[in-house]
C-alpha positions, 0 to 999 in steps of 0.5 A: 500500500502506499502510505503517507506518513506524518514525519516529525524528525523523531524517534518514533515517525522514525521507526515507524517509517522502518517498521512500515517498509519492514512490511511491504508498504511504500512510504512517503513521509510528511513534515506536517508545519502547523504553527508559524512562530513569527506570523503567529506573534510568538516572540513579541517582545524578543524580535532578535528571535529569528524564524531559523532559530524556530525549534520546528525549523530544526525538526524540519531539518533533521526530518530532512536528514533522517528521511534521506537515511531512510531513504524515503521522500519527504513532504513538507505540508503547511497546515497553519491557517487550520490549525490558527482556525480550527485548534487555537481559536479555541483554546484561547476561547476556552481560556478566557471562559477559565476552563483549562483546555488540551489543544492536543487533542483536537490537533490530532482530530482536526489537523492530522487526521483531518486536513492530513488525511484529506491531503492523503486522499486527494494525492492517490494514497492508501492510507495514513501512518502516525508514530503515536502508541496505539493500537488498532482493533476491531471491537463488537463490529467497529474499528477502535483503537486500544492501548499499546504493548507501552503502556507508559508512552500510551498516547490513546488519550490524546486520540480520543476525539477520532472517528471511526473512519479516522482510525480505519484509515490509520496504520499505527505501526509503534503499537507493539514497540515500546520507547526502550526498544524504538531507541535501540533500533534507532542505535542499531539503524544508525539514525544518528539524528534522533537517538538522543531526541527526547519526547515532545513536552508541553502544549503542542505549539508552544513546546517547552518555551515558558507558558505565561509569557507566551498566553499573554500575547493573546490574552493580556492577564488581569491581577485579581484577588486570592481568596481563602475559602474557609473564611472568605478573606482576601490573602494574596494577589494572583496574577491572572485567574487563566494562569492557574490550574485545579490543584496547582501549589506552587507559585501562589506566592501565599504563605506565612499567613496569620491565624494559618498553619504553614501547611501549602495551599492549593487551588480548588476553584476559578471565579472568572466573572468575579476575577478572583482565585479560591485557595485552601490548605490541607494535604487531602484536598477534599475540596478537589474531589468529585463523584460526578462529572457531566461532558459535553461535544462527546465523541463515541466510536461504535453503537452508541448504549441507551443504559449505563455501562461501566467504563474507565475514564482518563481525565489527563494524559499522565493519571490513573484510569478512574472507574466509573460508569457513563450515562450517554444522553442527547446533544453529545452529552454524557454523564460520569459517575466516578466509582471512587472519589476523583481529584482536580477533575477540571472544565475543559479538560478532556476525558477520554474513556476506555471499556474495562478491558481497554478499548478506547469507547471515545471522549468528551469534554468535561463541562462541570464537576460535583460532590454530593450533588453540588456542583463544585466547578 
């Protein structure tokens, strides 16, 4: 089969590629350019920053390199009116709402298996290849995709959002490689320009640069009020409510407060109308706890169950699968009720939600939280 590849110039769209010519495929890779730091106004206020100097640049180079090694040739495909419109747009709309958004998610939804898979088709290819770690399977009569033989680098979270007809036209070619092993081979390969990259960090088009800095070139923050919420006082002074997350400890700049223990404070609520910051102390953090979360724009793959089924649910990429039980309802709604407490379950983020065995069912995005009946966010 002929199959374009997304080719980032990292390990693992690396030995993906191998692994694919490994079995018979013709493969043609695809350096997908989905964010323009300068047209993008990612350096305002450093202008001695130049386009070259753009990590993406030098992805884009070492593709380049890595590709002639594999001896496969290379596209470069420009994918940033999408991504502007279809990714970013909203993740700044849900900032300004206070919620706490994972672009990831729709990157790969919206771009890579959308405008992508489109360009595949269009250009007479068979199919699509990814380096994600997923696996591909066929479940009561539809395709799915389920977690990898690496269940630390299972990146099945970040797919949640994909359609069926998505993942059919997929090849996910690491889905019985693990990290330790794609490095080796990559050694063994002599692919020199990738054995010591490390995995991608951060949100996707900002990378490892400092968060902050970056969110107000769009969204000039707003110093606000830290509230403490067992007696409704004023302690602290936050620095923008869009700057803070459920559960965060550090950088509150509170502490020492009279009529207080020394114990560390925590965020477990964001006022954004009011502008102001709740914060708590206690190394339990009940106030983060849920037993009910409902979701919205839900995603599912397959028949969809008119009863409650049981399910587990990942409410980030790096947690523990939470058990639970989904009620889907109309309008792309659904309704979780967590079988055990969960912690800084938070508006915006999505859940991705998997059958007991592991099979990813689909996802949605978390709209509000509640603790015995009450809603908490």
């Amino acid at each position: 089969m002929k199959v374009l590849l997304g080719f980032s110039g990292g390990v693992d769209s690396s030995i993906a590629a191998y692994l694919l010519k490994k079995q018979g495929h013709e493969v043609v890779g695809a350096f997908m350019r989905n964010w323009d730091a300068m047209l993008n106004n990612d350096y305002l206020g450093n202008p001695t920053i130049s386009d070259s100097q753009c990590p993406q640049e030098k992805d884009y180079q070492d593709a380049v390199a890595l590709a002639k090694r594999l001896d496969i040739p290379l596209k470069r495909i420009d994918f940033v009116k999408e991504y502007w419109d279809d990714v970013f747009q909203n993740f700044l709309e849900e900032y300004k709402r206070g919620r706490t958004p994972n672009p990831d998610v729709l990157c790969n939804s919206e771009i890579k298996f959308g405008p992508f898979l489109a360009y595949a088709k269009k250009n007479g290819f068979d199919a699509i290849a990814m380096g994600h770690y997923a696996k591909k399977v066929f479940y009561e009569g539809h395709y799915h995709l389920a977690k990898p033989k690496d269940s630390n680098k299972d990146q099945t979270y970040f797919l949640c959002n994909l359609k069926e007809e998505q993942i059919a036209a997929c090849f996910f070619p690491m889905e019985d490689i693990t990290k330790v092993e794609a490095r080796e081979l990559a050694h063994e390969l002599g692919l020199k320009e990738c054995e010591s990259k490390h995995g991608s960090t951060g949100i996707c088009f900002i990378g490892e640069r400092n968060f902050r800095p970056f969110l107000e070139n769009y969204l000039p923050a707003q110093k606000g009020n830290i509230i403490e919420g067992e007696t409704g006082k004023v302690i602290g002074e936050h620095e923008g409510v869009m700057f803070y997350t459920l559960g965060q400890r550090k950088g509150l700049g509170i502490g020492g407060i009279s009529g207080h223990s020394d114990g560390r404070w925590y965020v477990y609520r964001k006022d954004v109308l009011k502008n102001e910051l709740h914060v708590a102390q206690g190394e339990d953090e009940y106030l983060l706890l849920s037993d009910e979360s409902h979701l919205e724009q839900v995603n599912w793959v397959g028949d969809r169950k008119k009863e409650e089924i049981p399910c587990q649910v990942r409410f980030r990429y790096r947690m523990k699968d939470v058990p639970c039980s989904i009620l889907l309802e109309e309008d792309g709604k659904a309704t979780l009720h967590h079988q055990k407490m969960a912690k800084a379950v938070t508006p915006g983020q999505w859940a991705a939600i998997y059958s007991l065995d592991g099979v990813l069912l689909g996802g949605g995005i978390v709209a509000s939280c509640y603790r015995k009946g009450e809603c908490i966010s």
